[in-house]
Biopython code that builds the backbone (N, CA, C, O; Angstrom):
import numpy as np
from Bio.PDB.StructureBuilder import StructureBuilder

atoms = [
    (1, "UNK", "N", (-58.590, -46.039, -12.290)),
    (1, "UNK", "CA", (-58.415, -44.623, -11.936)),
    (1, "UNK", "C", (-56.942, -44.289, -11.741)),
    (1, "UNK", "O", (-56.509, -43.211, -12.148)),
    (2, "UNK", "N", (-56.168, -45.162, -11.140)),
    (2, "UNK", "CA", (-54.544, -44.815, -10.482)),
    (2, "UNK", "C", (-54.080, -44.936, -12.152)),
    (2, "UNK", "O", (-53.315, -44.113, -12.654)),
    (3, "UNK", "N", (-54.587, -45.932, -12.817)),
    (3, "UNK", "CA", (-53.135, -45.966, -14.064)),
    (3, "UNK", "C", (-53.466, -44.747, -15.096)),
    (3, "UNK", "O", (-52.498, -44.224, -15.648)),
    (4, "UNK", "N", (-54.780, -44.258, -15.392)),
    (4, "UNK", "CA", (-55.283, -42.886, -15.753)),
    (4, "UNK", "C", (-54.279, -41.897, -15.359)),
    (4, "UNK", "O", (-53.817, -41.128, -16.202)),
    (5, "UNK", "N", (-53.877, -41.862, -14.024)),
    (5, "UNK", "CA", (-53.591, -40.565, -13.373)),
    (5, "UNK", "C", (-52.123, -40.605, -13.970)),
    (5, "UNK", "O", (-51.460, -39.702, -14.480)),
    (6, "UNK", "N", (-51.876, -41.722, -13.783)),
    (6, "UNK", "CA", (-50.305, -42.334, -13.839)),
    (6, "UNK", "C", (-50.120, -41.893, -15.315)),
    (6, "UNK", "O", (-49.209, -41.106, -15.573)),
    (7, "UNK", "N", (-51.030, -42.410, -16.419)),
    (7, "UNK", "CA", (-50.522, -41.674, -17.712)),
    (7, "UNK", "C", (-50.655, -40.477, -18.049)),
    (7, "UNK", "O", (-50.051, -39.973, -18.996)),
    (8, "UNK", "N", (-51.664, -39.734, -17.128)),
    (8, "UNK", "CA", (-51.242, -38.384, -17.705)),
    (8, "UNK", "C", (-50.418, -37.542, -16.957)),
    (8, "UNK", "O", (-50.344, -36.372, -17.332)),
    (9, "UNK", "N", (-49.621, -37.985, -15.725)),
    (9, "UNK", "CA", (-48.710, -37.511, -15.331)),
    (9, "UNK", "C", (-47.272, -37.876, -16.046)),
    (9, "UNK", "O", (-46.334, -37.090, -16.178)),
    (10, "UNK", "N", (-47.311, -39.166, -16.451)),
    (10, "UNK", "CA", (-46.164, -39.466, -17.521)),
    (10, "UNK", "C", (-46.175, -39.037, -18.920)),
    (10, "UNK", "O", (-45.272, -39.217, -19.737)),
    (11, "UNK", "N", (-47.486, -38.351, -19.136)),
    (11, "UNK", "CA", (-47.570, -37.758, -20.439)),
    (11, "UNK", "C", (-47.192, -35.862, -20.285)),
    (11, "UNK", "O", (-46.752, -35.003, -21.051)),
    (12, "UNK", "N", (-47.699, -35.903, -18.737)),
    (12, "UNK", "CA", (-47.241, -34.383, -18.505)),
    (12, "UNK", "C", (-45.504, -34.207, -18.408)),
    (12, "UNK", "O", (-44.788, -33.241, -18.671)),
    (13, "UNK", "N", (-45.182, -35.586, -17.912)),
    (13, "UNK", "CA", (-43.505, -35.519, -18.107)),
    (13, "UNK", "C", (-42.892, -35.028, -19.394)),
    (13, "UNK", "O", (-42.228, -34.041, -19.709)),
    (14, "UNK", "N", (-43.323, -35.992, -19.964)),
    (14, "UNK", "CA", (-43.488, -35.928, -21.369)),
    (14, "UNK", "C", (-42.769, -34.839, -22.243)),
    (14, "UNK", "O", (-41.783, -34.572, -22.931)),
    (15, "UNK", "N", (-44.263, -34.288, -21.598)),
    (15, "UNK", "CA", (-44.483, -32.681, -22.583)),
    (15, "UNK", "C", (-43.295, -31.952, -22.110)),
    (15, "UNK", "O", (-42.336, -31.621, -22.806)),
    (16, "UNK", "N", (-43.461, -31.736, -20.847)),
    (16, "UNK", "CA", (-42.335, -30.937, -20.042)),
    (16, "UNK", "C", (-40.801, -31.009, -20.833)),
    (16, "UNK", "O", (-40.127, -30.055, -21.223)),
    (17, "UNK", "N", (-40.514, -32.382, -20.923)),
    (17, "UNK", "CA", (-39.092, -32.271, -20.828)),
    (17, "UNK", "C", (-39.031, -32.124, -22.488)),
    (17, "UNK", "O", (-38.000, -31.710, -23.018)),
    (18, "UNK", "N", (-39.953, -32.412, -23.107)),
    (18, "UNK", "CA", (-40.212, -31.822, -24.807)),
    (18, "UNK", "C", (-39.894, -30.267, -24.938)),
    (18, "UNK", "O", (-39.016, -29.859, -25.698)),
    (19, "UNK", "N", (-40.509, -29.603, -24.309)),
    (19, "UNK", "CA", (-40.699, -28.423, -24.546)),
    (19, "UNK", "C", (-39.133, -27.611, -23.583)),
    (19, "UNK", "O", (-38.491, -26.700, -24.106)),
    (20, "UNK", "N", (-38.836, -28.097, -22.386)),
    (20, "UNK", "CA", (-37.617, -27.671, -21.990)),
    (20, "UNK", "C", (-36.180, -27.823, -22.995)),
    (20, "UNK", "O", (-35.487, -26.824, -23.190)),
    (21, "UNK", "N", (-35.797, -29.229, -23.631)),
    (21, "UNK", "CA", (-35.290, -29.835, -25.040)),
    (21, "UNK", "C", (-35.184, -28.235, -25.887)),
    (21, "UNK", "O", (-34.220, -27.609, -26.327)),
    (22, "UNK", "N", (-36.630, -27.962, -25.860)),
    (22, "UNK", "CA", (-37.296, -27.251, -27.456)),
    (22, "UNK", "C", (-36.722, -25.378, -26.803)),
    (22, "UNK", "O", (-36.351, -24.497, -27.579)),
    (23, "UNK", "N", (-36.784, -25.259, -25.709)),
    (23, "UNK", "CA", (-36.054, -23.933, -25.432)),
    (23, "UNK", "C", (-34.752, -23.959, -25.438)),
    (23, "UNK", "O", (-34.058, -23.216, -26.132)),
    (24, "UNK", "N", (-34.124, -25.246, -24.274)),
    (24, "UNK", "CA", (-32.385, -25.073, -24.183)),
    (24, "UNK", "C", (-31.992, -25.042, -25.875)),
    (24, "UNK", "O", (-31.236, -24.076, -25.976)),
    (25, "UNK", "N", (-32.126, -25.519, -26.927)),
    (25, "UNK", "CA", (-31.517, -25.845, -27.984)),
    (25, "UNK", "C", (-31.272, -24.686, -28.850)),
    (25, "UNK", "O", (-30.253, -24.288, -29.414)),
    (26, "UNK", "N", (-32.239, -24.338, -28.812)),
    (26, "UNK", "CA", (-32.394, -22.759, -29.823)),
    (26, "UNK", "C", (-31.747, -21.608, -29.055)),
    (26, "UNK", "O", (-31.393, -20.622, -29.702)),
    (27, "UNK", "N", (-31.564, -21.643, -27.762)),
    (27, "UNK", "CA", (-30.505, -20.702, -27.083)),
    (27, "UNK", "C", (-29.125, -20.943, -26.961)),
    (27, "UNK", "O", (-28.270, -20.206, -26.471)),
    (28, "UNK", "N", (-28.954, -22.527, -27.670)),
    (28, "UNK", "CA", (-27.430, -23.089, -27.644)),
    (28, "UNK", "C", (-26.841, -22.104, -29.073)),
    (28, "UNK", "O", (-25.820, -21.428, -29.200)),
    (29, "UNK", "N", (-27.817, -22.342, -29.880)),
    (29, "UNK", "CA", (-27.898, -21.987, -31.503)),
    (29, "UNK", "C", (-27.544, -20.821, -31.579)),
    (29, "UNK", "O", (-26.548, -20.516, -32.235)),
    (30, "UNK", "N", (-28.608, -19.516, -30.634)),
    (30, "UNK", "CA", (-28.621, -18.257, -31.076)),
    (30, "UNK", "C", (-27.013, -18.112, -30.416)),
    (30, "UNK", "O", (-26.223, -17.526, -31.157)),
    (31, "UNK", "N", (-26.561, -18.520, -29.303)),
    (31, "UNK", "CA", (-25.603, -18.027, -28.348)),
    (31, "UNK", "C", (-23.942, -18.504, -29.487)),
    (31, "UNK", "O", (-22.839, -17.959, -29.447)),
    (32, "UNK", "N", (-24.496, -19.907, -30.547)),
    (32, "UNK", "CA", (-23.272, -20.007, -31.436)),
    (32, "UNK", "C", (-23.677, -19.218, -32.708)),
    (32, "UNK", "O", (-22.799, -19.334, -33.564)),
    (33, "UNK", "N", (-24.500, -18.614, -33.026)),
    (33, "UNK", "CA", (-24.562, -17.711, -34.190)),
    (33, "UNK", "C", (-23.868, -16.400, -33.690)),
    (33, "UNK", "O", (-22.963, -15.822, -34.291)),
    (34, "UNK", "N", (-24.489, -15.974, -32.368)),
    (34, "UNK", "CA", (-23.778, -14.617, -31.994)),
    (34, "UNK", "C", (-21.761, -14.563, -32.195)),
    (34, "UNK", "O", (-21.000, -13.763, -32.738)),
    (35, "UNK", "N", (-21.520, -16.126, -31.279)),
    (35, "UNK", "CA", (-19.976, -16.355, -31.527)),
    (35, "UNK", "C", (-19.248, -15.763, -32.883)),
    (35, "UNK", "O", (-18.339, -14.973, -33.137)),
    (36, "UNK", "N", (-20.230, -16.653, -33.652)),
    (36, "UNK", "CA", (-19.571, -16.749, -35.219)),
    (36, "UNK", "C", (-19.392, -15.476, -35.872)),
    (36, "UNK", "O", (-18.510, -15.107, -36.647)),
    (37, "UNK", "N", (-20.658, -14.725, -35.291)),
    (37, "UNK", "CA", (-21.021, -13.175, -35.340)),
    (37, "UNK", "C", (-19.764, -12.267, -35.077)),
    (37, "UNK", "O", (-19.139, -11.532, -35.841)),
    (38, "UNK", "N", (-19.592, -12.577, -33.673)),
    (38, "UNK", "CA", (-18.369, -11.729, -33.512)),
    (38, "UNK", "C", (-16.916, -12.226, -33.616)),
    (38, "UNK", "O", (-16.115, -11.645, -32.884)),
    (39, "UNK", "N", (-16.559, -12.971, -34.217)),
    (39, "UNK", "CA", (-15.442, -13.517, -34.847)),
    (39, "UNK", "C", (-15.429, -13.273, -35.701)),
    (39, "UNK", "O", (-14.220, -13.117, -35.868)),
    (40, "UNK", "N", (-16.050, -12.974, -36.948)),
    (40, "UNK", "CA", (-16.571, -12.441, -37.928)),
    (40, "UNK", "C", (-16.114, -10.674, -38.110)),
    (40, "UNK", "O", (-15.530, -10.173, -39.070)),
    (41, "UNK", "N", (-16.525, -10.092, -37.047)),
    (41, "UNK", "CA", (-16.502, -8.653, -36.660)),
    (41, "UNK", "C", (-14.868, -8.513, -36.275)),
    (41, "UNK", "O", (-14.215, -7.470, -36.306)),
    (42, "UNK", "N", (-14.449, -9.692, -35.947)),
    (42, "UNK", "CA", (-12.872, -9.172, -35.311)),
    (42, "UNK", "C", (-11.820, -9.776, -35.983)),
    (42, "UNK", "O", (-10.695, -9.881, -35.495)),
    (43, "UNK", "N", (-12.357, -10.460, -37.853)),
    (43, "UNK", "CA", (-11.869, -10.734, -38.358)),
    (43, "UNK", "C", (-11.613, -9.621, -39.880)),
    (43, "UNK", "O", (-10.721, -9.453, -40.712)),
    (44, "UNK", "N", (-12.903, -9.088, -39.612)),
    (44, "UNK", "CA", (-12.899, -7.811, -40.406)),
    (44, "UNK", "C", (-12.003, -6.385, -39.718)),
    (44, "UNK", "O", (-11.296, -5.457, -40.111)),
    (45, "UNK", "N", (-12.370, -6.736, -38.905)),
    (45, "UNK", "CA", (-11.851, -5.365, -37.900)),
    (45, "UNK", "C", (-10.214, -6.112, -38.251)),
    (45, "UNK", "O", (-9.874, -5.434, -39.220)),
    (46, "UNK", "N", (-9.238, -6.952, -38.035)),
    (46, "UNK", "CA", (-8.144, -7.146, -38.482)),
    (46, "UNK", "C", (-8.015, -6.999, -39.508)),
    (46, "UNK", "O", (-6.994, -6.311, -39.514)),
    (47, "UNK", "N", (-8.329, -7.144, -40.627)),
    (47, "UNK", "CA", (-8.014, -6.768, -42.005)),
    (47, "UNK", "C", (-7.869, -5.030, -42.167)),
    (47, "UNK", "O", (-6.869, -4.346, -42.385)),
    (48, "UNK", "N", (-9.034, -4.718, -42.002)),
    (48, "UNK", "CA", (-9.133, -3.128, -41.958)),
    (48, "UNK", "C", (-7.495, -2.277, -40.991)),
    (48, "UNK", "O", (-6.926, -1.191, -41.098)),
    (49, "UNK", "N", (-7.345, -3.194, -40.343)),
    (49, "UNK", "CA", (-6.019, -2.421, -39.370)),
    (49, "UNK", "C", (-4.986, -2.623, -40.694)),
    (49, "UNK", "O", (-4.334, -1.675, -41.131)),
    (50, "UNK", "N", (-4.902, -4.340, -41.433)),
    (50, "UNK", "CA", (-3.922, -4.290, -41.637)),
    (50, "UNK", "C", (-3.709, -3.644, -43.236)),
    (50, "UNK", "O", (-2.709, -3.842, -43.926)),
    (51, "UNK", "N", (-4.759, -2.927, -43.588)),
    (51, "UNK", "CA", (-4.768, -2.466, -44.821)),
    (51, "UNK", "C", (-5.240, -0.613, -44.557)),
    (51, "UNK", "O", (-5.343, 0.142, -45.524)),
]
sb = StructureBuilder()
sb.init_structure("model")
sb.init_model(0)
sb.init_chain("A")
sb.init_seg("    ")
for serial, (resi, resn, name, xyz) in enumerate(atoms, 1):
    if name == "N":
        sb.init_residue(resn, " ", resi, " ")
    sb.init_atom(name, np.array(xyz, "f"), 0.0, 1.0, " ", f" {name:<3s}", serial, name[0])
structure = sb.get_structure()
């Protein structure tokens, strides 16, 4: 009964820190697409001044 409990609490770990992994990463992503985004915008926006 105890080593039962024991694996599905280490399987609930598991999941947890799977799925926490599976959110932080894709908000690292969107937060460096936005960067690139607006570097992008203030690289155009310089050209346009200098022309």
């Amino acid at each position: 009964m105890i080593a039962i409990y024991l694996l599905a609490i280490i399987g609930l770990f598991a999941i947890f820190g799977g799925i926490r992994q599976w959110w932080i990463n894709p908000k690292r992503k969107l937060n460096r697409s936005i960067k690139q985004m607006e570097r992008a915008e203030r690289r155009i926006q310089k050209f346009k001044k200098k022309s």
